[in-house]
Backbone as a chain_set.jsonl record, in Angstrom:
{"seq": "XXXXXXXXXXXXXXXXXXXXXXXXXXXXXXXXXXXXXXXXXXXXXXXXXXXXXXXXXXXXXXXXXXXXXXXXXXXXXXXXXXXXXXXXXXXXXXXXXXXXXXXXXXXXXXXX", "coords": {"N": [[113.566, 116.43, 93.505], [111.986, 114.266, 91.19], [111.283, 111.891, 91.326], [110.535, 109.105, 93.222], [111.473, 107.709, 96.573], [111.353, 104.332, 97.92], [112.072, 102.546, 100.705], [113.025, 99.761, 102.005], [112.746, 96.907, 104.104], [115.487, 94.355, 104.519], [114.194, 91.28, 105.165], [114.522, 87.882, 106.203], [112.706, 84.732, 105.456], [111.992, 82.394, 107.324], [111.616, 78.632, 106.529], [108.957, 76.407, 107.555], [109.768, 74.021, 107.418], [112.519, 74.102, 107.947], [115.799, 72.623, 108.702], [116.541, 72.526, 111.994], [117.062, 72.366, 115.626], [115.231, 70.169, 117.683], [114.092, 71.501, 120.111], [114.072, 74.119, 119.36], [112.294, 77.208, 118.31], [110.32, 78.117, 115.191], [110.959, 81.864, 114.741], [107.98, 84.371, 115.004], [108.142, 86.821, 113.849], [109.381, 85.399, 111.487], [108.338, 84.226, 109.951], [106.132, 83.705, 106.828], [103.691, 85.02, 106.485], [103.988, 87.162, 108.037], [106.151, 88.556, 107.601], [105.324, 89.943, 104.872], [103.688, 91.238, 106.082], [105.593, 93.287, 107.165], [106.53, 94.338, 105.327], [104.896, 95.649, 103.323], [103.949, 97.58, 105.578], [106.175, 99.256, 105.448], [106.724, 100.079, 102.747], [104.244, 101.685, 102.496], [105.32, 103.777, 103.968], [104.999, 106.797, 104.919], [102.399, 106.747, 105.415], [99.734, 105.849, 107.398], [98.038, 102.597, 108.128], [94.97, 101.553, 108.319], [92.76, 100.066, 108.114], [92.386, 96.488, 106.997], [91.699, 94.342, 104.22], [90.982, 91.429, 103.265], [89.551, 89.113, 100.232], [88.144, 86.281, 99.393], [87.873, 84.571, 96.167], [85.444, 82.676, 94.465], [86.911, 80.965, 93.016], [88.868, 80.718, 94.255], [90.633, 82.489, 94.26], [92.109, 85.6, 95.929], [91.322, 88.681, 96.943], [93.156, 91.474, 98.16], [92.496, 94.214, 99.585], [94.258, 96.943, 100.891], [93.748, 100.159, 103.423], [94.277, 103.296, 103.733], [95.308, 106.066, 106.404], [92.853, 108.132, 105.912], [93.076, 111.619, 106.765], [96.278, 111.004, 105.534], [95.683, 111.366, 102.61], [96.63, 113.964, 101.29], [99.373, 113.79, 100.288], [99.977, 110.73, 99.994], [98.275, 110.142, 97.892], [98.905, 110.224, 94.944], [100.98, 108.491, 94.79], [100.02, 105.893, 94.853], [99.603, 104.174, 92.88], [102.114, 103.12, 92.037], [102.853, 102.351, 94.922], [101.33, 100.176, 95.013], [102.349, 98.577, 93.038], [104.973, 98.237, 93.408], [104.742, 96.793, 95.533], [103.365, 94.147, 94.716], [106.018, 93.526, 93.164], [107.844, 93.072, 95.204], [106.211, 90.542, 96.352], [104.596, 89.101, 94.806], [102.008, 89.53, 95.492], [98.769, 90.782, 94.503], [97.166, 93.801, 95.266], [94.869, 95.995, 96.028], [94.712, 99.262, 96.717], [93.26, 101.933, 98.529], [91.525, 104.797, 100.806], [90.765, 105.139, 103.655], [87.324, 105.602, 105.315], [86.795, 109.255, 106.704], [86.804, 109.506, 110.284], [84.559, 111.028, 112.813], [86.563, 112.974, 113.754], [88.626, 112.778, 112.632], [87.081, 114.265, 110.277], [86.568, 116.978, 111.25], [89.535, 117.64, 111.727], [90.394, 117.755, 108.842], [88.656, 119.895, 107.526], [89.704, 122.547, 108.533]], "CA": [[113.56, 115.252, 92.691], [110.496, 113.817, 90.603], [111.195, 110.457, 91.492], [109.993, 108.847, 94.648], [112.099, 106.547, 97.007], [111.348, 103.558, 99.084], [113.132, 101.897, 101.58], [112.425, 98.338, 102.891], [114.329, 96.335, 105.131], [115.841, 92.664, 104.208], [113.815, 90.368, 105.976], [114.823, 86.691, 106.388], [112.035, 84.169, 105.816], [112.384, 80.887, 107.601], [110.392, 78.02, 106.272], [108.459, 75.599, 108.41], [110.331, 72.662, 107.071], [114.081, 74.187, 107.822], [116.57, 71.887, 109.733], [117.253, 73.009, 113.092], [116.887, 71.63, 116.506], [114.195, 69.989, 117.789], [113.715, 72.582, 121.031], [114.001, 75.401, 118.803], [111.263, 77.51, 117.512], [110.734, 79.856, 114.298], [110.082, 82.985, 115.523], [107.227, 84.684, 114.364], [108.966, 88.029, 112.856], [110.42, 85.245, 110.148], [107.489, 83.493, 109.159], [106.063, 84.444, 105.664], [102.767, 86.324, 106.414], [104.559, 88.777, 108.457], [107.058, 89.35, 106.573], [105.2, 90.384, 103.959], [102.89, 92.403, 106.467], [106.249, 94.416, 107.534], [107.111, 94.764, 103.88], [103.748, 96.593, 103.587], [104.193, 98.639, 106.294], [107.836, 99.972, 105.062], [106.602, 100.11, 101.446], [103.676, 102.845, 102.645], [105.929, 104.328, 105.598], [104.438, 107.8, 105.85], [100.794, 107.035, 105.602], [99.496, 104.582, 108.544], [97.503, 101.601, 107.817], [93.924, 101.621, 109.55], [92.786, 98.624, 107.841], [92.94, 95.449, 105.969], [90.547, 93.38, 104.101], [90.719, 90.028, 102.091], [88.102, 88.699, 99.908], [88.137, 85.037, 99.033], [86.138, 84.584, 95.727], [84.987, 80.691, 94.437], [87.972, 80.169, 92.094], [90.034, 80.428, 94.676], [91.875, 83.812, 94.444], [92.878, 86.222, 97.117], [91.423, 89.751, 96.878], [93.385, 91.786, 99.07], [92.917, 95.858, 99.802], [94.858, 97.91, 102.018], [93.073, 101.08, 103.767], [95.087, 104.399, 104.745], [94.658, 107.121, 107.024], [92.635, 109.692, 105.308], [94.736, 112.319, 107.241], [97.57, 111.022, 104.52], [95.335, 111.738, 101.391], [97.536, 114.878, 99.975], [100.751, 113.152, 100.711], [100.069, 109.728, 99.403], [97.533, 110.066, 96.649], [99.837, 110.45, 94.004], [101.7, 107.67, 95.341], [99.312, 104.799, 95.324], [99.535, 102.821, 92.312], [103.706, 103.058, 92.739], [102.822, 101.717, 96.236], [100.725, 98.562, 94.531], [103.475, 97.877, 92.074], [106.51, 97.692, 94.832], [104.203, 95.111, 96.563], [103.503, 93.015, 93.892], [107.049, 92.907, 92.617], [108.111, 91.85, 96.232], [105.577, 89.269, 97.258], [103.71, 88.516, 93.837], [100.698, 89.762, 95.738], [98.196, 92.211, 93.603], [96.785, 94.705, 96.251], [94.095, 97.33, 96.033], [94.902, 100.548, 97.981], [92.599, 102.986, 99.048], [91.812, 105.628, 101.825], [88.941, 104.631, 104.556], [86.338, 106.925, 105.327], [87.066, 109.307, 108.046], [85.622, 109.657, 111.661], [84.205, 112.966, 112.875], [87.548, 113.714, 114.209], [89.183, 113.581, 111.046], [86.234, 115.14, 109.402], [86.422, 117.975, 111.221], [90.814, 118.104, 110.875], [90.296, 117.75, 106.856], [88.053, 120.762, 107.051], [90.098, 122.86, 108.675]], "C": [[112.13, 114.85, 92.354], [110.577, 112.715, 90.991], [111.252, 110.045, 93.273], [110.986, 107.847, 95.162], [111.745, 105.879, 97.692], [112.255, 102.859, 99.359], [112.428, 100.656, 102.146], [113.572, 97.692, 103.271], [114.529, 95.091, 104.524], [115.382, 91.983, 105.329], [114.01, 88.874, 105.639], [113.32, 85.953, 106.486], [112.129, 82.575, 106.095], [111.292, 79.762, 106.972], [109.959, 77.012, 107.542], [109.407, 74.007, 108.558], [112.422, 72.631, 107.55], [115.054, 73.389, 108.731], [116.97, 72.764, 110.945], [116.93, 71.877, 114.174], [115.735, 71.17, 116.985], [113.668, 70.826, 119.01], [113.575, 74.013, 120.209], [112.936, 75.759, 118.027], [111.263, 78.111, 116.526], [110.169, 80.754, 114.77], [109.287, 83.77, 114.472], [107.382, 85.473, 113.674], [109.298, 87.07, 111.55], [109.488, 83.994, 109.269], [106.826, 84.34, 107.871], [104.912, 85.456, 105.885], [103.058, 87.527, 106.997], [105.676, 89.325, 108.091], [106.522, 90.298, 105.634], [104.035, 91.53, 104.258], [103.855, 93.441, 106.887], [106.614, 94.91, 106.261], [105.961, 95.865, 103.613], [103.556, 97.705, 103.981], [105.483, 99.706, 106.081], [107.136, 100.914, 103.861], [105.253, 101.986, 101.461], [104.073, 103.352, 103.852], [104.854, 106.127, 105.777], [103.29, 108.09, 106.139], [100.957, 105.648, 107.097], [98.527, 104.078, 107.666], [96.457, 101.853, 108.808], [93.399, 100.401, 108.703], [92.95, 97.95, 107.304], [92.149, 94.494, 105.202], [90.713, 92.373, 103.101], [89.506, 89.365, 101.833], [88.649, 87.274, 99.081], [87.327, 85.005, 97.625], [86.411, 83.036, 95.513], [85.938, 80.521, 94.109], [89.018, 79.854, 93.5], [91.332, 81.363, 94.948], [91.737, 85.011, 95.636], [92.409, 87.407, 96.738], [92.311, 90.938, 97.873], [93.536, 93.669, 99.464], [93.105, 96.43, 101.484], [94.119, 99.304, 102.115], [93.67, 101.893, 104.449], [94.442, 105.422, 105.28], [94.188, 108.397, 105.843], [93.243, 110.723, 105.773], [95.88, 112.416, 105.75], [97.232, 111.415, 103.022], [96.54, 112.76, 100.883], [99.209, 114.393, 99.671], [101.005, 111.679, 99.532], [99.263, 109.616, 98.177], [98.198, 109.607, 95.525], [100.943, 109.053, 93.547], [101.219, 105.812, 94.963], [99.222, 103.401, 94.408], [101.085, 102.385, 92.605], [104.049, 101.834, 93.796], [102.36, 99.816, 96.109], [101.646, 97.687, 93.767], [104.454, 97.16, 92.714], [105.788, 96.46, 95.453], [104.066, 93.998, 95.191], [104.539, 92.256, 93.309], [107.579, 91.875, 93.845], [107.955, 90.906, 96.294], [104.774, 88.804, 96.34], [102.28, 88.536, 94.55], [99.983, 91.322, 95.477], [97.433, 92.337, 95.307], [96.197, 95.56, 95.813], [94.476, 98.464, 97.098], [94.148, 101.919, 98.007], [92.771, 104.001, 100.681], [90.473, 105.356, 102.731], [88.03, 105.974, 104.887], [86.257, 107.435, 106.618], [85.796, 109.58, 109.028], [85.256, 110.962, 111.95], [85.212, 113.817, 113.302], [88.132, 114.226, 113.439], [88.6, 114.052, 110.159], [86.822, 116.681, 109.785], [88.723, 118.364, 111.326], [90.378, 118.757, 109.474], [89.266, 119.134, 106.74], [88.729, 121.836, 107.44], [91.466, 123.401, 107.762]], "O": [[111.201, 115.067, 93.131], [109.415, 112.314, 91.05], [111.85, 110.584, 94.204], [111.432, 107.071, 94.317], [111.555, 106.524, 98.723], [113.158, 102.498, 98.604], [111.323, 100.697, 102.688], [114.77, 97.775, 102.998], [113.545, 94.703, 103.894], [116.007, 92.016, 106.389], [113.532, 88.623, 104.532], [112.603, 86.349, 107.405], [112.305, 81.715, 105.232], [110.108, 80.096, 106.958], [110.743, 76.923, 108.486], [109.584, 73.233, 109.499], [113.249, 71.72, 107.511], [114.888, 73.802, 109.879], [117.743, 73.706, 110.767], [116.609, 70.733, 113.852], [114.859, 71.967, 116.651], [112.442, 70.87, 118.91], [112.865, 74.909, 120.664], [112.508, 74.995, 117.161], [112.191, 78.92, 116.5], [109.026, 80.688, 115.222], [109.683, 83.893, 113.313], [106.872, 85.267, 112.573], [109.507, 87.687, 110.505], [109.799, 83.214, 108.369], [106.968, 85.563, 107.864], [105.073, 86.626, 105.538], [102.621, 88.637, 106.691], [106.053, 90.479, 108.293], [107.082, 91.385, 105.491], [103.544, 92.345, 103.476], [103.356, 94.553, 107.059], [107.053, 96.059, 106.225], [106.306, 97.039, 103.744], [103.163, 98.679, 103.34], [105.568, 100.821, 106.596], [107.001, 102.136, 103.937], [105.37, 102.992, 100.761], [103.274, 103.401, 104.787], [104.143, 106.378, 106.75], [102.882, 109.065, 106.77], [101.866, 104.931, 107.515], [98.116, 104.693, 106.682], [96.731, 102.269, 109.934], [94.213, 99.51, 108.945], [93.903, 98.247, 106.584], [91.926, 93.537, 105.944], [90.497, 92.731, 101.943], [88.632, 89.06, 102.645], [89.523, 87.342, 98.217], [86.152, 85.362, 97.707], [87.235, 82.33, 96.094], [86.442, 79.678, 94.851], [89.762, 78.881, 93.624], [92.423, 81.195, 95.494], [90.655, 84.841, 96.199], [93.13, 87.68, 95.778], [91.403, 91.307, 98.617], [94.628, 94.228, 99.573], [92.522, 96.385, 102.567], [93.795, 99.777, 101.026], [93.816, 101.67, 105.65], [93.322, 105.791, 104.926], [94.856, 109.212, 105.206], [94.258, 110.928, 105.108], [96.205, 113.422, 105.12], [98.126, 111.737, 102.239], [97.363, 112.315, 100.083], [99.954, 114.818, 98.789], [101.826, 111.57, 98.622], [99.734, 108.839, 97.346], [97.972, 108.448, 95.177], [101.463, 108.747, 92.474], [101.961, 104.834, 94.868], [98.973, 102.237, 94.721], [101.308, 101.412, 93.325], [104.861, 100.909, 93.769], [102.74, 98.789, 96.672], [101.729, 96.46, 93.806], [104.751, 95.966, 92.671], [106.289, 95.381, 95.772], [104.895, 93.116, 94.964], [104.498, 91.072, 92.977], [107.736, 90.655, 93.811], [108.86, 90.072, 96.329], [104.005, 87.958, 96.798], [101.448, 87.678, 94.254], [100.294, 92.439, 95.89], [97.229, 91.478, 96.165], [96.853, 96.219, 95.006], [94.448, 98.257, 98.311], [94.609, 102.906, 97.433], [93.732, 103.976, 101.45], [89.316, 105.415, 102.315], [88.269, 107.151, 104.616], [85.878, 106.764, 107.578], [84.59, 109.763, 108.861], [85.671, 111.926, 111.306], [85.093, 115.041, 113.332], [88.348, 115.421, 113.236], [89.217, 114.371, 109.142], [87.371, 117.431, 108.977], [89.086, 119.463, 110.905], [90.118, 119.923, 109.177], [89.105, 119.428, 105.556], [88.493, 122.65, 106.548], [92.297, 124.147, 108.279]]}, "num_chains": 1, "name": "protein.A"}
């Protein structure tokens, strides 16, 4: 098949404001930033994530790029704007995605 599939799970997000009891907590799995950090993680399942970086600028907007295992380069390349799109439709958050620069370990893999 030419066409690529992802899979993401249905996650429930509770809000802060939702009626429940007053002993009861929201648990952290169902609050919104991690939701939308497991959505992330689904959305690029066979590469790993090594890091994460947000850039604030003056106005006020949110830069935000994701950083995969070099390791996953031949795999995901191909993949990557695909990968930016699915997130944005989700969570209305634009995302840069790149590959970080590897260590001497994975230098010397990748040459191999």
């Amino acid at each position: 098949f030419s066409w690529s599939v992802v899979v993401v799970a249905n996650r429930t997000i509770v809000s802060k404001r939702a009626k429940h009891h007053a002993s009861q907590m929201r648990p952290r799995s169902r609050n919104l930033t991690q939701v939308h950090a497991t959505t992330l993680e689904d959305i690029v399942y066979p590469a790993t994530i090594t890091g994460k970086n947000t850039r604030c600028t003056l106005d006020g907007k949110k830069q935000i790029k994701i950083y995969l295992d070099p390791l996953d380069r031949e795999k995901m390349e191909r993949k990557i704007d695909a990968m930016s799109c699915i997130y944005c439709k989700l969570t209305t958050h634009t995302i840069g995605i790149d590959f970080s620069k590897p260590n001497t370990f994975q230098k010397k893999v990748l040459e191999n």
